[in-house]
C-alpha positions as CSV (number, residue, x, y, z in Angstrom):
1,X,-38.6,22.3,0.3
2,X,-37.4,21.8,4.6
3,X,-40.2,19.1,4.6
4,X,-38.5,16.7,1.4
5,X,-35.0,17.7,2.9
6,X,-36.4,16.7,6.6
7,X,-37.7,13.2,4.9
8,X,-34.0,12.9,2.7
9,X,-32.3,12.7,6.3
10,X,-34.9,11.2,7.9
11,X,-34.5,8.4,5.5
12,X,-30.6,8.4,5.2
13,X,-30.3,8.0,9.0
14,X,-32.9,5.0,9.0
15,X,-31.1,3.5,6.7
16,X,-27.3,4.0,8.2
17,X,-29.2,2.4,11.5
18,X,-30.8,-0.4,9.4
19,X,-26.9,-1.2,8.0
20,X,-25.1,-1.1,11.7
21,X,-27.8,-3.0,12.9
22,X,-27.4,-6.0,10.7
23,X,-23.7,-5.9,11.2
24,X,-22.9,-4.3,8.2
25,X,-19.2,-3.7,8.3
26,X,-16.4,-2.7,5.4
27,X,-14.8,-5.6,4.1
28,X,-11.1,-5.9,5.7
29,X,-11.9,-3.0,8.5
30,X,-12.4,-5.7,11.6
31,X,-9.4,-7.8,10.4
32,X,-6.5,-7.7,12.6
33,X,-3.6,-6.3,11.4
34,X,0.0,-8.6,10.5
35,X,0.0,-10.5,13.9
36,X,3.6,-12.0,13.2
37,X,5.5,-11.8,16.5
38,X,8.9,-10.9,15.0
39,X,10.1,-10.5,11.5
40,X,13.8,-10.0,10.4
41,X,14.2,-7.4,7.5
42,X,16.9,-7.6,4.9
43,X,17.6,-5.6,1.5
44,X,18.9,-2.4,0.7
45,X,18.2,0.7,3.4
46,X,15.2,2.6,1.2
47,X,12.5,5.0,2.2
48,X,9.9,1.9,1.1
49,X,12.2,-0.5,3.8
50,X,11.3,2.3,6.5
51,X,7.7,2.4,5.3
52,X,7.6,-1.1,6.0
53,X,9.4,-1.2,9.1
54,X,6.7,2.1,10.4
55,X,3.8,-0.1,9.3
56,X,4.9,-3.6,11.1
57,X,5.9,-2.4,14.2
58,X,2.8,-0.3,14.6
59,X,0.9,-3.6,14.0
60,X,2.8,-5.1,17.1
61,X,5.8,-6.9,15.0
62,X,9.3,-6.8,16.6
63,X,12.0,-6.2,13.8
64,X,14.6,-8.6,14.8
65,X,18.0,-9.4,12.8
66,X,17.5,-12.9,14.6
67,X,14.2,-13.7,14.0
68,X,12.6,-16.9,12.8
69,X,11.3,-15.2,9.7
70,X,13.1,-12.7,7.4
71,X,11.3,-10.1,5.0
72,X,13.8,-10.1,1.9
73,X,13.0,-6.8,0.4
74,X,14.3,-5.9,-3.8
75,X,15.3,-2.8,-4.8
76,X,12.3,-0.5,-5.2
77,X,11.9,0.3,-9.5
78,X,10.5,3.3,-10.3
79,X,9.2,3.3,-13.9
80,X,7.4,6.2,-16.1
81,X,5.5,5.0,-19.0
82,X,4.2,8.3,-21.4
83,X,0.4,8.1,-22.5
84,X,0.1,10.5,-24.3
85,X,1.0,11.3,-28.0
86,X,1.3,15.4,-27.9
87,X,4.7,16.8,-27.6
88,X,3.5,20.1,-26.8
89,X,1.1,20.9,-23.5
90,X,-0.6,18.8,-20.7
91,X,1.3,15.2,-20.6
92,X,-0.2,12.0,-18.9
93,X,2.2,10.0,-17.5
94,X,1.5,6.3,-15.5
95,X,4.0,6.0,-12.8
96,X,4.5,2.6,-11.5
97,X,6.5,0.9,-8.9
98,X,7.9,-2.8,-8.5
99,X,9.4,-4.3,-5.8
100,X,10.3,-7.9,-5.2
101,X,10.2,-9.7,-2.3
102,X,9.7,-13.2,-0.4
103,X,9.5,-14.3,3.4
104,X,11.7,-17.4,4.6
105,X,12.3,-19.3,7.3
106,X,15.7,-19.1,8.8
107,X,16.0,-22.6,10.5
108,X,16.0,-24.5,7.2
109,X,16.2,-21.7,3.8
110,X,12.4,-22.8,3.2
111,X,10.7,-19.8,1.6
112,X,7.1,-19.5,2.8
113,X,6.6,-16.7,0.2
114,X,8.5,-17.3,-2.8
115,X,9.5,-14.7,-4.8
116,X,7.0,-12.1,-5.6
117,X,6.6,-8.8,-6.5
118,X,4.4,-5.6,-5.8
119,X,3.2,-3.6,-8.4
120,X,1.1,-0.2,-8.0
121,X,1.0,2.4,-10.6
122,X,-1.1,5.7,-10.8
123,X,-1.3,8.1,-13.8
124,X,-0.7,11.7,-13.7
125,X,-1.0,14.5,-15.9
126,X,2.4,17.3,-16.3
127,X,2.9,20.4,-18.3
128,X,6.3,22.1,-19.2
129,X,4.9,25.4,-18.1
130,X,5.4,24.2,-14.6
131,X,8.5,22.6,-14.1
132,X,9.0,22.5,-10.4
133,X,5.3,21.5,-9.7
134,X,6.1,18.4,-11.6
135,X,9.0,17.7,-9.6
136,X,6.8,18.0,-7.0
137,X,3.9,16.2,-8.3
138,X,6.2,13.0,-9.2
139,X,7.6,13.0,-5.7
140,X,4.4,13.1,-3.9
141,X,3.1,10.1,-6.4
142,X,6.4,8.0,-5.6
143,X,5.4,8.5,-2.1
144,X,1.8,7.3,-2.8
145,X,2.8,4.2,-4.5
146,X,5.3,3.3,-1.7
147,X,2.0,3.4,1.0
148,X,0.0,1.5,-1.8
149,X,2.5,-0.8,-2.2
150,X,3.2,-1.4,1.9
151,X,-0.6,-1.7,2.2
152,X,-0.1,-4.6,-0.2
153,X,2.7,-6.2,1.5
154,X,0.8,-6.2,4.6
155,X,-2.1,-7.9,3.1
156,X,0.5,-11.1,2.0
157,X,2.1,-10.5,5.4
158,X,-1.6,-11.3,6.6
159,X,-1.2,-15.2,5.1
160,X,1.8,-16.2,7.1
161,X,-0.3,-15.4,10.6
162,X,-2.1,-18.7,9.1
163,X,0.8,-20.6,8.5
């Protein structure tokens, strides 16, 4: 039994060395980050607004209320949708979240992303016979849904770098 488990290893590390060696690499890991060099931020002061603000000055961007570019950021919409059909017991639930938002240039109004929207949603499962953990459970999904959906605004942020 040692010897097949010596030879399982064996091959798993030849095989991780085979994959670095080529240049094997995750798709999207060795892209830079938003590179934008300052970014205005507008819309209502929410926990997602912060979020974003975290995320984009960790990836180098200035927040600037003069900037050449301004982030227009919605309301975020919280919506619960009920899957299942049992009144009684274990409930799935799909949480989603929508948020719209563009990116313009101040100098002339031009939007270089026009009105769009971010949309995550997850699906989790309640029962009655736990009433605080569900309060719990839903918070802890809104905040998952606000990282997907900052992880998604980055990757649109990602276009204007070429623009």
């Amino acid at each position: 039994m040692q010897r097949r488990t010596l030879l399982q290893l064996g091959l798993a590390a030849g095989a991780s060395l085979a994959l670095a060696g080529c240049g094997f690499r995750l798709r999207g890991l060795d892209q830079p980050l938003v590179t934008i060099e300052s970014l205005a931020l507008e819309g209502e002061d929410s926990e997602l607004a912060r979020q974003v603000t975290r995320r984009l000055e960790r990836a180098g961007t200035r927040i600037d209320g003069q900037a050449e570019r301004v982030l227009n950021l919605g309301a975020e919409r919280f919506r619960e949708r009920r899957l299942s059909v049992l009144d009684s017991g274990p409930r799935e639930l799909e949480m989603s979240l929508e948020v719209p938002f563009s990116v313009q240039r101040r100098a002339d109004g031009a939007y270089l992303l026009d009105q769009q929207r971010l949309e995550v949603s997850e699906r989790l499962t309640v029962n009655d016979d736990a009433l605080l953990a569900q309060d719990d459970l839903r918070e802890a999904t809104r905040e998952r849904l606000r990282d997907q959906a900052v992880r998604q605004l980055m990757d649109r942020l990602r276009a204007l770098t070429e623009l």
